[in-house]
C-alpha positions in Angstrom: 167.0 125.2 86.3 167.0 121.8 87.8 165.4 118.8 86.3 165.1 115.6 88.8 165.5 112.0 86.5 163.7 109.8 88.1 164.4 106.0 87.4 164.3 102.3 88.5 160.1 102.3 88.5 157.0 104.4 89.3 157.6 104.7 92.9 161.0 107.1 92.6 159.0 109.0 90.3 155.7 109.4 92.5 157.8 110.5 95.2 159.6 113.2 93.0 155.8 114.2 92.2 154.5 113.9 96.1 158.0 116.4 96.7 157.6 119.0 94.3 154.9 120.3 91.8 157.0 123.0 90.2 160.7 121.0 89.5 160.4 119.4 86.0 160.3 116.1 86.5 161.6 113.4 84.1 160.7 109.4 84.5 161.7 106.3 83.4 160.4 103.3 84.0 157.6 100.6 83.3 153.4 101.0 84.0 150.8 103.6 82.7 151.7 107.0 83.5 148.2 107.8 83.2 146.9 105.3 85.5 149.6 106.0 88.1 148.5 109.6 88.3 152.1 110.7 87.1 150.4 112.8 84.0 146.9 113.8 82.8 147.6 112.0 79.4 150.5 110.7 76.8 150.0 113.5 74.2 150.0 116.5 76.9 151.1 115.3 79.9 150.1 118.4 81.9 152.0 119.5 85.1 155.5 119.2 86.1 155.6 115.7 85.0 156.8 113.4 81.8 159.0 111.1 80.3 159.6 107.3 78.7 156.9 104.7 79.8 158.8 101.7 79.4 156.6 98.3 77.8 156.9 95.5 80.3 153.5 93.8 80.4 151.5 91.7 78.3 152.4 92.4 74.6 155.4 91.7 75.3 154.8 88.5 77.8 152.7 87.0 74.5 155.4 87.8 72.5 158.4 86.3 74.7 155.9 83.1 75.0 155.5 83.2 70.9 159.3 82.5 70.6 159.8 80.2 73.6 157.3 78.3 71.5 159.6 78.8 68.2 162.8 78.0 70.2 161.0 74.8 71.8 158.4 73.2 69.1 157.8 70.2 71.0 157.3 71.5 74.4 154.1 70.8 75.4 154.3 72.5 78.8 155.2 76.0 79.7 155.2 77.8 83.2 154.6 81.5 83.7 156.2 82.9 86.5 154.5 85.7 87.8 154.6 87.7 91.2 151.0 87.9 92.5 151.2 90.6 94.9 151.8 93.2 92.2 150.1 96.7 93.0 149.4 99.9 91.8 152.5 101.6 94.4 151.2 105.0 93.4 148.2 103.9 96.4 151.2 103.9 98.9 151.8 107.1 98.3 148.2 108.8 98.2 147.9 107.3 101.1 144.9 104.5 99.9 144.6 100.7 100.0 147.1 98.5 97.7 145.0 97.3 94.8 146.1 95.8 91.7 146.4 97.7 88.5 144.0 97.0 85.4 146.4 95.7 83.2 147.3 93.1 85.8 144.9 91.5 88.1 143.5 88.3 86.5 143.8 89.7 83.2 147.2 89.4 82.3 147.7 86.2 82.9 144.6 85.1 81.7 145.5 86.6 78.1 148.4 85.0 78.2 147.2 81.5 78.8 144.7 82.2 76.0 147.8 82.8 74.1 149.6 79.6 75.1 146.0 77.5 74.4 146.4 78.7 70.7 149.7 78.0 70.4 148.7 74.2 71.3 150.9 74.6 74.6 149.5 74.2 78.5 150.6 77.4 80.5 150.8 76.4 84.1 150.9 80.2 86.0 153.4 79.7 89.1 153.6 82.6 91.8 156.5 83.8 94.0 156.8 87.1 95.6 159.5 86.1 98.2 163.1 84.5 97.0 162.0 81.2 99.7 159.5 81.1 97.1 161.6 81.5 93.8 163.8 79.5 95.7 161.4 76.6 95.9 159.8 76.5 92.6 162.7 75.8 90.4 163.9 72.4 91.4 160.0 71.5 90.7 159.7 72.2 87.0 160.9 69.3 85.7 158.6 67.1 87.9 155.9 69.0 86.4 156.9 68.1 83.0 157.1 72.3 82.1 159.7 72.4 79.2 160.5 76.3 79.4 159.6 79.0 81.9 158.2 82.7 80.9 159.2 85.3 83.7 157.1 87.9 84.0 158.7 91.6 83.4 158.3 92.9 87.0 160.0 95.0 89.1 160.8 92.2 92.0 162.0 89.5 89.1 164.4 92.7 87.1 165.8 93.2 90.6 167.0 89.8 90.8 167.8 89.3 87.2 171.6 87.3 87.6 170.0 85.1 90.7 167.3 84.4 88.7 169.6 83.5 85.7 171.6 81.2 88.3 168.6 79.3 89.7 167.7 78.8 85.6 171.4 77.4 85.1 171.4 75.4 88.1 168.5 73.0 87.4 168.8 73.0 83.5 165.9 75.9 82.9 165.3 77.2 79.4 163.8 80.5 80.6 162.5 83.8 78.6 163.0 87.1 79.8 162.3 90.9 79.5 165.8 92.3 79.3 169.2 91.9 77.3 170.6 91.6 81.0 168.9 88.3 81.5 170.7 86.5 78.6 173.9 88.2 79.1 173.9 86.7 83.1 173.4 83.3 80.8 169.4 82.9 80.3 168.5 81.7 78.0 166.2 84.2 75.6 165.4 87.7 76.0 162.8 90.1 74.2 162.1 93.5 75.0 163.3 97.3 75.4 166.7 98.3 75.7 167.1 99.9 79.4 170.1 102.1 77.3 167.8 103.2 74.6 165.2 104.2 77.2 167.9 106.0 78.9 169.1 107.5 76.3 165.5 108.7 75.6 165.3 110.3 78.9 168.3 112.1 78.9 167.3 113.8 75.6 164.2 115.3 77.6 166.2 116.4 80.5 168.5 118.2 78.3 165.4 119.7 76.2 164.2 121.2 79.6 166.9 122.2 80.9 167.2 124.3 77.3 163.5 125.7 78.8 160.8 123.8 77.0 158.3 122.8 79.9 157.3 119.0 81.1 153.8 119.3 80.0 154.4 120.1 76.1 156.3 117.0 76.2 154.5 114.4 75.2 155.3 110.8 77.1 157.8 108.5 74.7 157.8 105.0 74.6 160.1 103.0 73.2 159.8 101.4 69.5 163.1 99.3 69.5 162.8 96.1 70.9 165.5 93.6 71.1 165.7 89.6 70.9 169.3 88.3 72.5 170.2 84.8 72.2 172.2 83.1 74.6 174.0 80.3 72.5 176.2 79.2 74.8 173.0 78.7 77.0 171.4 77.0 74.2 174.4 74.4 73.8 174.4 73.5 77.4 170.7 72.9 77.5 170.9 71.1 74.5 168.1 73.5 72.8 168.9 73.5 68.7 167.8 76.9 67.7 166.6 77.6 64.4 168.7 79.6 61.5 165.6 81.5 61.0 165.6 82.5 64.9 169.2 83.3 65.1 169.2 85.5 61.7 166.4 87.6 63.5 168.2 87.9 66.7 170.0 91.5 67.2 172.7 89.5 69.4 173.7 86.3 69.6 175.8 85.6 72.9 178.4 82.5 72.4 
């Protein structure tokens, strides 16, 4: 039997779908199954379809923002970098108009600037979709008195994960991001799921098919280990004092 392992987002895995409706097919990567038409639910996915929905969006952008806040107590200003063209790519392949999913749109960051407001911090939301763009904004943050930037978990910012870290480096940036990666290319502060645990997590299906138990009695994982990673050497250079309390929680400290 053959089992394809679809990673690196929803779109290798909606083509694996668009291919073949009889192949078990095992996916990894961020977004709602559900809403991307990949399966008919998390508990019984249904199909030929299933596998680890990764937890990139807001949770875990309020959370990042709570311990930029912690990290950087007398910040006032934060940015939130976010890439506005963000869609629902399962519409490229059914063939219908790009649109925006639900837990993106003006919600997300919305929710999160609610989240800043009650942290007594101004969020100012910046946009880039292009690397002119990225490219642009950067040497501006400082003018605009924003002490720390929040990147947004999404697929165009992971793909660039050790520019982005340069670009942070190069104008004196303390930035916060999804992945261990990010800190280990020298940002800053990262909070999220480990890309090996979720990995790991999806070869463990593959191997439970390939022993003959079927896609849709497997109900979609997601991931319950989350990691904080501390760049100290960062830290030093930026000249950000992080707190014992910060550091004991931390599951690695880079120095």
């Amino acid at each position: 039997m053959a089992v394809v392992f679809a990673t690196g987002g929803a779109l290798p895995a909606l083509a694996a779908k668009a291919t073949s409706s009889t192949i078990p097919i095992v996916f990894q990567g961020g977004g709602d199954p559900v809403q991307l038409g990949l399966v008919a639910s998390y508990n019984r996915p249904g199909g030929n379809v299933t596998g680890i929905s990764n937890i990139t969006g807001l949770p875990l952008d309020m959370k990042r923002l709570e311990l930029l806040h912690e990290l950087l107590p007398k910040a006032t200003k934060f940015g939130y970098l976010i890439n506005p063209t963000n869609y629902d790519a399962s519409a490229d392949l059914r063939g219908g108009k790009r649109h925006r999913p639900p837990g993106l749109g003006n919600t997300q960051p919305k929710a999160v600037q609610a989240a800043a407001h009650a942290l007594g911090v101004e969020l100012q939301l910046l946009t880039a979709s292009t690397e002119p763009v990225v490219e642009s904004i950067f040497p501006t943050l400082a003018q605009q008195g924003i002490g720390a930037l929040l990147i947004q978990g999404d697929p165009f910012f992971t793909s660039r994960i050790d520019h982005l870290a340069a670009l942070a480096a190069r104008h004196s940036i303390a930035a916060s991001y999804i992945f261990r990666e990010f800190a280990a290319a020298g940002g800053l502060l990262s909070y999220g799921t480990s890309r090996l645990e979720t990995a790991r997590l999806g070869g463990i299906y593959v191997g439970r098919i390939l022993k003959g138990e079927k896609p849709a009695d497997l109900p979609v994982m997601q991931p319950t280990k989350f990691e904080l990673v501390i760049n100290l050497k960062t830290a030093k250079a930026l000249g950000v004092e992080v707190p014992p309390g910060l550091l004991a929680r931390a599951d690695e400290v880079i120095e």
